[in-house]
N, C-alpha and C positions, 0 to 999 in steps of 0.2 A: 576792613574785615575780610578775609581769608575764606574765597569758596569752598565749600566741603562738600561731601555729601552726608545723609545724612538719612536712619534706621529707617524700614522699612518693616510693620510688625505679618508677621504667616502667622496662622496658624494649625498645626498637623493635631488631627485625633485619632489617635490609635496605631501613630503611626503614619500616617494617610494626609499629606496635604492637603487644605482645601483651598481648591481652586477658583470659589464662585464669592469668594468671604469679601465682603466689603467694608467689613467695620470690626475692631477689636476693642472693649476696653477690658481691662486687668484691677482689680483690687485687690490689697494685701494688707493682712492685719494680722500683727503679731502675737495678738491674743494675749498680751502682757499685760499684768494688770498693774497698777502705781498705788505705791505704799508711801502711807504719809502717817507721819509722827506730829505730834505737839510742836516738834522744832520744823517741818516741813516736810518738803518733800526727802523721801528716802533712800529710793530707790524703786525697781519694781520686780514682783513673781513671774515667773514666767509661764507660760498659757499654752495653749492648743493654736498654732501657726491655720492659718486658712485664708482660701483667697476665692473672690467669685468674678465667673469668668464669663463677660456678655460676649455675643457677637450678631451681627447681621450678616444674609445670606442673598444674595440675587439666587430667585430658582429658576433652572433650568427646565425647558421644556418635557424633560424625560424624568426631571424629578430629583429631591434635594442629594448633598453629594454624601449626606449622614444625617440617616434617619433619626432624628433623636425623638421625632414621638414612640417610635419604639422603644428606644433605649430609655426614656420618661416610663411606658408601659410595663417593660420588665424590670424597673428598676436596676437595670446592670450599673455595672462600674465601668470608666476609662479613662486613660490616660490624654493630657492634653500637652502638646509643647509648645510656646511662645520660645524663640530664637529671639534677641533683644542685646545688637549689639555682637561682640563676641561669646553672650553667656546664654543659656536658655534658660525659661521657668519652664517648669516641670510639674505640674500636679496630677494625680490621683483623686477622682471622686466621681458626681452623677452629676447629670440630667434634671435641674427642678423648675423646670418653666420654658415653652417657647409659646409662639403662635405665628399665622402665617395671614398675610393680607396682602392687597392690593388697593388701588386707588386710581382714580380718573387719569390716566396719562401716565402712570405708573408704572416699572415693574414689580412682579408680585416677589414678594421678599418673606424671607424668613427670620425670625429670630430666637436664640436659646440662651439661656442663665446657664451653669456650669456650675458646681461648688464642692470645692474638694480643700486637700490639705498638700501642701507643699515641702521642698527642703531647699537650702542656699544656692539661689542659680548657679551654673555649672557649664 
């Protein structure tokens, strides 16, 4: 087998790399729904596309690199982009869940859910 290298995931909000991210994962659900008949399966409808986007944060001494208890707060909206490869995911949406902790021997870390709606990476 043939060394390669091999994807490293960022992730930018709003634009704005973040620097401090230690952990990404991505979920994507096409929201399709499957139609089935008396002879089986059919085919399926198609749905409202949506993906939720976790991540972990090492905090900084001076404080996280994006606030998102605010952005939780006002409810605002943002963009998040996953680069993946030569293609990026792209989604639009909020803020519904972080919290922040520490531990004996630990750094204090952050983390935030994301959940928005997507289109065909790019």
């Amino acid at each position: 087998m043939a060394l390669r290298d091999h994807a490293r995931l960022v992730l930018l909000i709003d634009g704005v790399y973040q620097v401090s991210c230690s952990g990404i994962d991505i979920s994507l659900d096409s929201g399709a729904q499957r139609v089935d008949t008396l002879e089986g399966l059919a085919g399926k409808t198609p749905g409202a596309k949506s993906l939720e986007i976790s991540g972990t944060w090492a905090v900084p001494i001076g404080g996280l690199e994006f606030d998102f208890a605010t952005a939780m707060a006002e409810g605002s909206y943002h963009e998040i982009q996953i680069p993946v490869g030569g293609k990026s995911i792209v989604a639009k949406g909020w803020f519904q869940s972080g919290k922040i902790g520490q531990s004996t021997n630990a750094s204090t870390e952050a983390s935030a859910t994301f959940i928005g709606e997507f289109e065909k990476p790019q």
